[in-house]
The first five atom37 places (N, CA, C, CB, O) and aatype in JSON, in Angstrom:
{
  "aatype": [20, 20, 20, 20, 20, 20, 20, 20, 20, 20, 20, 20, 20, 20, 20, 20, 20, 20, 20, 20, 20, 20, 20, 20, 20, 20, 20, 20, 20, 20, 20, 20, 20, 20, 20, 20, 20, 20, 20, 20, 20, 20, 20, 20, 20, 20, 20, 20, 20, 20, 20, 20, 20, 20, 20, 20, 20, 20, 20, 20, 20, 20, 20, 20, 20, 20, 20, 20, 20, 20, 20, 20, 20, 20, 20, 20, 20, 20, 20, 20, 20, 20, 20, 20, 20, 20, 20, 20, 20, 20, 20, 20, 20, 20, 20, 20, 20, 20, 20, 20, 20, 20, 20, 20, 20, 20, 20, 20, 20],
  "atom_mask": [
    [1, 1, 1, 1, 1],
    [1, 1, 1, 1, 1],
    [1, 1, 1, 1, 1],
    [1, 1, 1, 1, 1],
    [1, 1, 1, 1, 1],
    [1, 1, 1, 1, 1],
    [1, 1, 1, 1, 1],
    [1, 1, 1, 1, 1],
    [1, 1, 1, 1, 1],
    [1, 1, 1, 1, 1],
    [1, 1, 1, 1, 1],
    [1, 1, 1, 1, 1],
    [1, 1, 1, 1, 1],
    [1, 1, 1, 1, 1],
    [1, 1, 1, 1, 1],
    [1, 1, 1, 1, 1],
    [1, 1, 1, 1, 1],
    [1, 1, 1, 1, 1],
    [1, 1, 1, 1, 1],
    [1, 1, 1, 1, 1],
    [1, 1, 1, 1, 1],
    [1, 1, 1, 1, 1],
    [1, 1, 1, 1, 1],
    [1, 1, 1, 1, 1],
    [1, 1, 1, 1, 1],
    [1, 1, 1, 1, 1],
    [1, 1, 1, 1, 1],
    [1, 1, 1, 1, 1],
    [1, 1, 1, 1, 1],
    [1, 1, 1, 1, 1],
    [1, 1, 1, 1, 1],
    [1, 1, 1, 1, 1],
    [1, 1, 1, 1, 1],
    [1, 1, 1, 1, 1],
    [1, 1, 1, 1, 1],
    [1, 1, 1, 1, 1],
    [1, 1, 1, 1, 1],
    [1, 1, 1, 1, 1],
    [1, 1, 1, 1, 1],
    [1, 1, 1, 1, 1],
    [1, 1, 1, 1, 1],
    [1, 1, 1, 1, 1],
    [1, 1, 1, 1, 1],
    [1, 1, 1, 1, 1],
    [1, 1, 1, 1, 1],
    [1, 1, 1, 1, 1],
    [1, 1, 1, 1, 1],
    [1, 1, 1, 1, 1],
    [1, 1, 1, 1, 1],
    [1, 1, 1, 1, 1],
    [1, 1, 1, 1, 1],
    [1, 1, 1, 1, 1],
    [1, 1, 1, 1, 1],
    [1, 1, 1, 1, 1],
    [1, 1, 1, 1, 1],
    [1, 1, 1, 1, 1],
    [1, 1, 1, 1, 1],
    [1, 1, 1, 1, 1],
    [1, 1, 1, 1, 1],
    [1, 1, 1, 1, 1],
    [1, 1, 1, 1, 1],
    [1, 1, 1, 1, 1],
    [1, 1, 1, 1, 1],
    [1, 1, 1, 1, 1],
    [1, 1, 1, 1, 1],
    [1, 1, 1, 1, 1],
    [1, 1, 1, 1, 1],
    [1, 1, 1, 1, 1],
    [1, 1, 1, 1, 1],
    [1, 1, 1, 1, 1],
    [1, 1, 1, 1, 1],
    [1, 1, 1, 1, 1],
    [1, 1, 1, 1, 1],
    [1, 1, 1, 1, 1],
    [1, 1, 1, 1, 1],
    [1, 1, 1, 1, 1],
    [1, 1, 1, 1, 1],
    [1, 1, 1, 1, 1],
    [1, 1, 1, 1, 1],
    [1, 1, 1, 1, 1],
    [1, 1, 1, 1, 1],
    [1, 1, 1, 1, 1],
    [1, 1, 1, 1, 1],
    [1, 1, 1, 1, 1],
    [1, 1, 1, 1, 1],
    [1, 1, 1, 1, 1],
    [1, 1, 1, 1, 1],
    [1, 1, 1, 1, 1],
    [1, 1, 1, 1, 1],
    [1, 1, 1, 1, 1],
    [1, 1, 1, 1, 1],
    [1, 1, 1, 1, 1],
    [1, 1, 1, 1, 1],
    [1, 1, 1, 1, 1],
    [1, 1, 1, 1, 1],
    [1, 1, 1, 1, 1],
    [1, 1, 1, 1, 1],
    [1, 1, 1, 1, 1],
    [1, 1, 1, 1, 1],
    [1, 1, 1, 1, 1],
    [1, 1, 1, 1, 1],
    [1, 1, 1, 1, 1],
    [1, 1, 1, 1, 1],
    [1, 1, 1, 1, 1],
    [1, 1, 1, 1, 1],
    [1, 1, 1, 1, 1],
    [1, 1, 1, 1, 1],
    [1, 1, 1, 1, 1],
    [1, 1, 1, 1, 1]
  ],
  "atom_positions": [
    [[174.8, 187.72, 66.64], [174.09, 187.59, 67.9], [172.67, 187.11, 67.6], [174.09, 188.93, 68.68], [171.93, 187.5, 66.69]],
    [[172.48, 186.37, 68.37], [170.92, 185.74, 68.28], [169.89, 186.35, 69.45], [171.0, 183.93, 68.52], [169.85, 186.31, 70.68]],
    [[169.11, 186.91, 68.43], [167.69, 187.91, 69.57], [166.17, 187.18, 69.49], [167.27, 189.94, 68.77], [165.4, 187.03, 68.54]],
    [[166.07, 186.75, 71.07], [164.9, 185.99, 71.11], [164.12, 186.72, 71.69], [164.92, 184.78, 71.66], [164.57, 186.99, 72.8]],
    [[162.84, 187.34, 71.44], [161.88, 188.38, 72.39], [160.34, 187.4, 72.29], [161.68, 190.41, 71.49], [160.19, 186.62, 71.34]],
    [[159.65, 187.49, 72.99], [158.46, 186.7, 73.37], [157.5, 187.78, 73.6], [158.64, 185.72, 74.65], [157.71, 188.57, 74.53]],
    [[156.31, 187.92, 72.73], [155.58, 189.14, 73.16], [154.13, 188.41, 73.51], [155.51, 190.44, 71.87], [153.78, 187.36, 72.97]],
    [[153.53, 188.93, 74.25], [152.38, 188.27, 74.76], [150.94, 189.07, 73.31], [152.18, 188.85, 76.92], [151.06, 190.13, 72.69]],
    [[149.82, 188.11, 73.22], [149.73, 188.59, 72.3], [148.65, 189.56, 71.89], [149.87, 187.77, 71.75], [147.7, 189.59, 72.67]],
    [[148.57, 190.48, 70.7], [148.14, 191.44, 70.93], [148.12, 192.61, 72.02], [147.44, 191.09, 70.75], [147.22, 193.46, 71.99]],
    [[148.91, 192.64, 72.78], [148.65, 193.7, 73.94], [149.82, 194.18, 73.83], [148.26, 193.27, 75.46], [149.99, 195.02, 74.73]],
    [[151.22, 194.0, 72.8], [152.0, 195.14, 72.78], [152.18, 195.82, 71.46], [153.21, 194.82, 73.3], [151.99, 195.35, 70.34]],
    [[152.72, 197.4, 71.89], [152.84, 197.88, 70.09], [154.49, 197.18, 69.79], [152.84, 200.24, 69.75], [155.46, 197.17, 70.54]],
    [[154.33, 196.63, 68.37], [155.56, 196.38, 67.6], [156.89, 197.01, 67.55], [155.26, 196.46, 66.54], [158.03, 196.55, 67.54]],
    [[156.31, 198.46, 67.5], [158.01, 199.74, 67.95], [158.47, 199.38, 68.93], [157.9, 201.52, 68.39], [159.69, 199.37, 68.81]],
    [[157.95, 198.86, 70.49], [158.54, 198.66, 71.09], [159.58, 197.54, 71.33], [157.94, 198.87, 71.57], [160.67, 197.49, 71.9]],
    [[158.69, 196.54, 70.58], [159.93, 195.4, 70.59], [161.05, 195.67, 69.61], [159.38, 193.88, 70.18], [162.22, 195.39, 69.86]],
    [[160.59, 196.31, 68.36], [161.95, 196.83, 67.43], [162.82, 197.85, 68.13], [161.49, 197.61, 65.98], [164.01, 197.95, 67.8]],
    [[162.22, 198.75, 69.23], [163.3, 199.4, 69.73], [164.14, 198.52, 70.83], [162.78, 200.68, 70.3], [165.36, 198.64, 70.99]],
    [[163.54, 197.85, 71.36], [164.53, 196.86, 72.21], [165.58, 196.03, 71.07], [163.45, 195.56, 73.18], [166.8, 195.98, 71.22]],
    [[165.13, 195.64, 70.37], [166.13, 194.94, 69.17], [167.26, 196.07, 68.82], [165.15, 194.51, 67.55], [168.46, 195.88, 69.04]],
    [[166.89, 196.91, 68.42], [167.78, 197.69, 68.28], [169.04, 198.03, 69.11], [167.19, 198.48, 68.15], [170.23, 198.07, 68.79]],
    [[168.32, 198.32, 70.49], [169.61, 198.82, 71.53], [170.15, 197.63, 71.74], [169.26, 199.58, 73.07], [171.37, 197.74, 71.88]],
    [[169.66, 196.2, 71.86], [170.25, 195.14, 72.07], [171.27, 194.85, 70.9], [169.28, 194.16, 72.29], [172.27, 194.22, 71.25]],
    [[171.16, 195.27, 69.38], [172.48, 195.51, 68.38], [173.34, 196.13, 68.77], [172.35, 196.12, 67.24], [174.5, 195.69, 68.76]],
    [[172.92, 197.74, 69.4], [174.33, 198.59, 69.72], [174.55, 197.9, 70.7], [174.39, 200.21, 70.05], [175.5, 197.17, 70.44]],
    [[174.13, 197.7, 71.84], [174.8, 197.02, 72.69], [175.99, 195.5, 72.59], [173.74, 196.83, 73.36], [176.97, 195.08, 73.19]],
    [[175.05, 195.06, 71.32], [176.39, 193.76, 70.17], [177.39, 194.9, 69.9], [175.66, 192.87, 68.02], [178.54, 194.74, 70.3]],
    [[177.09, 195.89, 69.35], [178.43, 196.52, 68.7], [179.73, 197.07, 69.81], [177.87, 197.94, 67.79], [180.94, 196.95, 69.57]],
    [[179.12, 197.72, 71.09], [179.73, 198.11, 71.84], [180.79, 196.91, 73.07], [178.71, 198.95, 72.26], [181.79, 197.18, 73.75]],
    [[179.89, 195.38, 72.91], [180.74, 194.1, 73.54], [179.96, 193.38, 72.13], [180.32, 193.35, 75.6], [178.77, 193.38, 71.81]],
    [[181.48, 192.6, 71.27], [180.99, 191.84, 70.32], [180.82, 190.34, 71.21], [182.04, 191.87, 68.94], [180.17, 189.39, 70.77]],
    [[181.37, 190.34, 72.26], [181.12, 188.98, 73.46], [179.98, 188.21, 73.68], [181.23, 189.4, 74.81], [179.83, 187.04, 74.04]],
    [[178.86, 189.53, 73.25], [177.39, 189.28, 73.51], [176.91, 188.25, 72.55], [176.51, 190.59, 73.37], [176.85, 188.51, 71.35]],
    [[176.62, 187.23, 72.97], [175.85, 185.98, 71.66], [174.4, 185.85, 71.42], [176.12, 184.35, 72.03], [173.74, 185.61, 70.41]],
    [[174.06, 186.1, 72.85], [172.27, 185.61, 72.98], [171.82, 186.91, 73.74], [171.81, 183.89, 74.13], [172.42, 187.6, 74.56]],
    [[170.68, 187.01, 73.25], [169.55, 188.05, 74.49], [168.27, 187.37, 73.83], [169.51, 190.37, 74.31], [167.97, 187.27, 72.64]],
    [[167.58, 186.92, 75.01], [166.31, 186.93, 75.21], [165.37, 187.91, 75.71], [166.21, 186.15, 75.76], [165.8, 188.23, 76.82]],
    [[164.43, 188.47, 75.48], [163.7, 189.04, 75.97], [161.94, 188.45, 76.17], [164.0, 190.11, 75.31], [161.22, 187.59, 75.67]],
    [[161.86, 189.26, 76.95], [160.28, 188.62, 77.17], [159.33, 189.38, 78.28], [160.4, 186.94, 77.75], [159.52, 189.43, 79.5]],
    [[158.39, 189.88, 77.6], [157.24, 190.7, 78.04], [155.99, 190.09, 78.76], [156.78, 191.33, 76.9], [155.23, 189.7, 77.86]],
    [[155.55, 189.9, 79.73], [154.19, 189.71, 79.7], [153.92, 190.5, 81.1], [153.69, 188.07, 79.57], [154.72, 191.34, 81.51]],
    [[152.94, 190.2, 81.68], [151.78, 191.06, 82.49], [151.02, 190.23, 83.34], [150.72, 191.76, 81.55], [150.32, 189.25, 83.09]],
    [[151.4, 191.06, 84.87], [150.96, 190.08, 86.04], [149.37, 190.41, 86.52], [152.07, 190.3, 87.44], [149.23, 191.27, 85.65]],
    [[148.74, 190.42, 86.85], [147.05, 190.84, 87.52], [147.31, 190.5, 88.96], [145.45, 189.75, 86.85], [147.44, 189.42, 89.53]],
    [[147.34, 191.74, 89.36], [147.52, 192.38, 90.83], [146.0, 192.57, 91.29], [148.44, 193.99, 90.82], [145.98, 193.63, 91.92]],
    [[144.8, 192.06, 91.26], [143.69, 192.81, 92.1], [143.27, 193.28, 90.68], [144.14, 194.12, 93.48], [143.04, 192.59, 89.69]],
    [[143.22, 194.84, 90.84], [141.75, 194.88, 89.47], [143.47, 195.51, 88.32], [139.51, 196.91, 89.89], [143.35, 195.62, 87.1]],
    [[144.51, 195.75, 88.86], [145.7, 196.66, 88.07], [146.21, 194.8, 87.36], [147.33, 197.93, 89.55], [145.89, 193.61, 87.43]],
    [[147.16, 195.7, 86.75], [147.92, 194.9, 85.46], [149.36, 195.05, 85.52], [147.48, 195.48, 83.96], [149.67, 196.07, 84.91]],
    [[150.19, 194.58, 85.91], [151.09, 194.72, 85.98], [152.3, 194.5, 84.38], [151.08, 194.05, 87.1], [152.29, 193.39, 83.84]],
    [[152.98, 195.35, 83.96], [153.68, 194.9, 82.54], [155.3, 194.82, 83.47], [153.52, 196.43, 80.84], [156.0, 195.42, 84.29]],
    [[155.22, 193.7, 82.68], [157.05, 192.99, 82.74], [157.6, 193.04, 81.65], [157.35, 191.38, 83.09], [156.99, 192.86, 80.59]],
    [[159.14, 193.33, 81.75], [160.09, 192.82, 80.74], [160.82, 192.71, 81.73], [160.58, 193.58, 79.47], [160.96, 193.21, 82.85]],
    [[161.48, 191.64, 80.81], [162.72, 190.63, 81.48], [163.8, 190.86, 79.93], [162.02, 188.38, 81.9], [163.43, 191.01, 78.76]],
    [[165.21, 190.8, 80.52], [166.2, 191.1, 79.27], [167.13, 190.03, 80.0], [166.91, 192.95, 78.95], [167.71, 190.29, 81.05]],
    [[167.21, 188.85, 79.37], [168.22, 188.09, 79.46], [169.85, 188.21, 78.48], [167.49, 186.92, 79.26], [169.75, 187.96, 77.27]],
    [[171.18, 188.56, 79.01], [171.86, 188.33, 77.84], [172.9, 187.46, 78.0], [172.3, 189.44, 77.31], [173.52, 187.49, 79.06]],
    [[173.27, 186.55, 76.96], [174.24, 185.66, 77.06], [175.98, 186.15, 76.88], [173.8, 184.69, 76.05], [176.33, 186.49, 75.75]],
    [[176.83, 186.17, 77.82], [178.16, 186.74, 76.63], [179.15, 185.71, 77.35], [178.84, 188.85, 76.69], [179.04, 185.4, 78.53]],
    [[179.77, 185.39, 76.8], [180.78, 184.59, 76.87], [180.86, 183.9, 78.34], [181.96, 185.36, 76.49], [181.08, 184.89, 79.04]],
    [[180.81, 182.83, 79.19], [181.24, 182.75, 80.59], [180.44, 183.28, 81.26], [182.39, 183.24, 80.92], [180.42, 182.86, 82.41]],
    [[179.29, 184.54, 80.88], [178.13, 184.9, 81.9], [176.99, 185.21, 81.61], [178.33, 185.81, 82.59], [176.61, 184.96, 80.47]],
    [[176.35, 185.68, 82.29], [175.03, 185.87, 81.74], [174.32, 187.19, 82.84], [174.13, 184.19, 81.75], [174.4, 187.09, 84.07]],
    [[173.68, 188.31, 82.2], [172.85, 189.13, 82.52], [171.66, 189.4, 82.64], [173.03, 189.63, 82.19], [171.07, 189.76, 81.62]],
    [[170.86, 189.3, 83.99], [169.83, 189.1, 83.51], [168.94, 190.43, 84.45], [169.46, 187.45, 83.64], [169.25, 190.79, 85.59]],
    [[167.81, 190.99, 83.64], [167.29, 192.78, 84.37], [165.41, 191.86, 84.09], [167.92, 195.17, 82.69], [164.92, 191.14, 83.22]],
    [[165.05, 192.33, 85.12], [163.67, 192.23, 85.09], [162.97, 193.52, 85.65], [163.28, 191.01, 85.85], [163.01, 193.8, 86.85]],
    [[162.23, 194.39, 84.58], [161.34, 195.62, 84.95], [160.24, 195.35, 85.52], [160.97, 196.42, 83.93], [159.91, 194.16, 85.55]],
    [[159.63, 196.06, 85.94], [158.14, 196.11, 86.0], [157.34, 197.57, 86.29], [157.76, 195.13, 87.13], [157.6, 198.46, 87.11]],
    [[156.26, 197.47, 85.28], [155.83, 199.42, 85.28], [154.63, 199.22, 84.92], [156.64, 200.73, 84.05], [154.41, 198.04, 84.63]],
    [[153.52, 200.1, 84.8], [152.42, 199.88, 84.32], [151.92, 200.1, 83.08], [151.84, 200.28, 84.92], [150.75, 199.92, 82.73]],
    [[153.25, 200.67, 82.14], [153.47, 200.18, 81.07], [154.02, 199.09, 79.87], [153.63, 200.68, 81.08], [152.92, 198.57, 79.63]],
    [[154.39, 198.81, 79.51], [155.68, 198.02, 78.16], [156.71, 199.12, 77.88], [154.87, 197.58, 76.24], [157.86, 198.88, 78.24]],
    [[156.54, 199.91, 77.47], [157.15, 200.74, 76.81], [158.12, 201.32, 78.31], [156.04, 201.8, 75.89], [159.29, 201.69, 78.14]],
    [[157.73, 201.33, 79.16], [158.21, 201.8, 80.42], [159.5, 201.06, 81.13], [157.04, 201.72, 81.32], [160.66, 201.34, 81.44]],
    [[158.56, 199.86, 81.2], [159.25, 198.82, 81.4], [160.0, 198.0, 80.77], [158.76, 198.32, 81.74], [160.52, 197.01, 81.28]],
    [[160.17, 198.52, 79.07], [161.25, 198.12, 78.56], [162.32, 199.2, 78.52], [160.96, 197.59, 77.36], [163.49, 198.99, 78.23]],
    [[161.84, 200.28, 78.8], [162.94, 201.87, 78.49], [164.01, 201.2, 80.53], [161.23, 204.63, 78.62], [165.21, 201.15, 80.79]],
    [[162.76, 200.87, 81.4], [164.36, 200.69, 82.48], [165.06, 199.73, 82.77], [164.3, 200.93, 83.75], [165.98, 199.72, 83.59]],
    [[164.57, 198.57, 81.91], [165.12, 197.34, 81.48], [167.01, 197.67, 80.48], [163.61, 196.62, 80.32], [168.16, 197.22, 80.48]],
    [[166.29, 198.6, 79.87], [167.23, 198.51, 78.69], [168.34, 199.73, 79.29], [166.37, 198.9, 76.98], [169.52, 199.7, 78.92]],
    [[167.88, 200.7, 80.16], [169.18, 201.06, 80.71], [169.73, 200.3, 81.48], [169.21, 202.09, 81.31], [170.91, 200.16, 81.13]],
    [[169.47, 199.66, 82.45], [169.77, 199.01, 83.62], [170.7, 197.98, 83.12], [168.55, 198.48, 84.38], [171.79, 197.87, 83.68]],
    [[170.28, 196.95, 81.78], [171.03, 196.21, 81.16], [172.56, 196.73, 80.52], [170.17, 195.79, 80.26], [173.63, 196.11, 80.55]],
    [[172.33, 197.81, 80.06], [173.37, 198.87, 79.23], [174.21, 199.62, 80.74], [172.22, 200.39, 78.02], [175.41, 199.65, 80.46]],
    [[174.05, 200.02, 81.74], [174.6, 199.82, 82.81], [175.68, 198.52, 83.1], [173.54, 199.83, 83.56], [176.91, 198.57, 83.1]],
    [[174.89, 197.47, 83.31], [175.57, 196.28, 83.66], [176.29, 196.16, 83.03], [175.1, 195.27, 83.74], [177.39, 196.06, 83.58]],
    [[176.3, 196.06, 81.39], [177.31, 195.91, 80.16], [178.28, 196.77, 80.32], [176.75, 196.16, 78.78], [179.22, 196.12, 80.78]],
    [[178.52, 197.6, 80.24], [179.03, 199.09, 80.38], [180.4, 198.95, 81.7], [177.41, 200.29, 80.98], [181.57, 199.29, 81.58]],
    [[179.55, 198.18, 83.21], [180.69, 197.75, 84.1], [181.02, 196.47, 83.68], [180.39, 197.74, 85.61], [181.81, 195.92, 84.44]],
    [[180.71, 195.87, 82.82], [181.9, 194.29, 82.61], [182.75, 194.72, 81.73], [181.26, 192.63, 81.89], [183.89, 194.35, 82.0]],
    [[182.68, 195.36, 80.79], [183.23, 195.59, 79.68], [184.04, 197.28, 80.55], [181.91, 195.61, 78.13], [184.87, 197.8, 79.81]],
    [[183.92, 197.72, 81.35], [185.13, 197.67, 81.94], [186.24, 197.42, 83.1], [185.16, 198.23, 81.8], [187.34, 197.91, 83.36]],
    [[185.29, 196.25, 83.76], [186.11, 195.33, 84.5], [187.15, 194.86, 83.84], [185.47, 194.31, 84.93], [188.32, 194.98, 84.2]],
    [[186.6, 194.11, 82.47], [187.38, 193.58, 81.51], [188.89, 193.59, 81.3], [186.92, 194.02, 80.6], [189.75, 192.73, 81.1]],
    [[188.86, 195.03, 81.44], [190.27, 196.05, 80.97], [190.73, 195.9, 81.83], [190.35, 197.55, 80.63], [191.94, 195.82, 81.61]],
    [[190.46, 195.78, 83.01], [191.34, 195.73, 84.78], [192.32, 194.49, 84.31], [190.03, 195.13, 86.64], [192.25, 193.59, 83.47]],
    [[193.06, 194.84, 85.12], [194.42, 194.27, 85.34], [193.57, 192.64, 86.47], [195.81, 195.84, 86.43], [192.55, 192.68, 87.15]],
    [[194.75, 191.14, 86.17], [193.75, 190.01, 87.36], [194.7, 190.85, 88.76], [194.18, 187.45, 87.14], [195.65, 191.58, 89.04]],
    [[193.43, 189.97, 89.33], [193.53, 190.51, 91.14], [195.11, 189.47, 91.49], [191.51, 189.74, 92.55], [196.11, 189.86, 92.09]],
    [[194.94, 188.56, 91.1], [196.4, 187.83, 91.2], [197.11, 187.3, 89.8], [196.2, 186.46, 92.16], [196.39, 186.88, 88.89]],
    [[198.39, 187.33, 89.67], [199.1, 186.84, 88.55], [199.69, 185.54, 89.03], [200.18, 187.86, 88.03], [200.42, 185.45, 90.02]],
    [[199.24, 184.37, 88.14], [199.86, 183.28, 89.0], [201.0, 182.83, 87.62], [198.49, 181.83, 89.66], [200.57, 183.2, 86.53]],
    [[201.78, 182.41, 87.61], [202.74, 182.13, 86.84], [203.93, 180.67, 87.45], [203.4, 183.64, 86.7], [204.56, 180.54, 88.5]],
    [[203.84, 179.83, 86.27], [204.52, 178.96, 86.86], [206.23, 178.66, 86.63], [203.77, 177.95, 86.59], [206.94, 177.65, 86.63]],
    [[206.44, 180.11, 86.43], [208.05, 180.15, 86.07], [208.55, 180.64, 87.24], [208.57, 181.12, 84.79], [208.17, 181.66, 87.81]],
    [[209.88, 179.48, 87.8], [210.28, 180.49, 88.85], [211.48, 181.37, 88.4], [210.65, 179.74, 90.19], [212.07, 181.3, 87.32]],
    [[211.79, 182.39, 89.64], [212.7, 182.9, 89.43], [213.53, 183.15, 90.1], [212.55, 183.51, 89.08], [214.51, 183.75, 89.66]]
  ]
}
């Protein structure tokens, strides 16, 4: 899997992007489907406040997931990014297993 994260600069601590790397592995281990995640941090100016973003893009086969936080932290806003993403994963991967809504087959009988 290929992990692209974009940190804006100097204004985040490093653990945090290694902990997003991380859950974005288990999350490879738990759907090996997953190919790409991008991530990407930066920070909006609301008036005199600061707004921190993460965005978690992930690529897996045929779709794509995409969670955008926002908190007045990083660390915040990557902790509900990264459930919210692990959520989403969690219902495809077991849609997956469902039976199709129609069986089309071109044998008659």
């Amino acid at each position: 899997m290929h992990i692209e994260i974009s940190l804006p600069h100097h204004t985040i601590k490093p653990w945090i992007a290694d902990q997003v790397k991380e859950k974005l592995l288990t999350l490879h281990r738990l759907d090996p489907e997953i190919v790409e995640a991008k991530v990407s941090f930066h920070q909006v100016s609301l008036d005199q406040e600061h707004e921190k973003i993460c965005e978690i893009e992930l690529i897996i086969y045929g779709d794509t997931i995409w969670v955008c936080n926002r908190s007045d932290t990083y660390e915040t806003a990557a902790r509900e990014a990264l459930e919210e993403i692990t959520r989403q994963v969690d219902i495809q991967i077991r849609h997956r297993k469902d039976p199709p809504e129609q069986i089309t087959s071109t044998v008659k009988v």
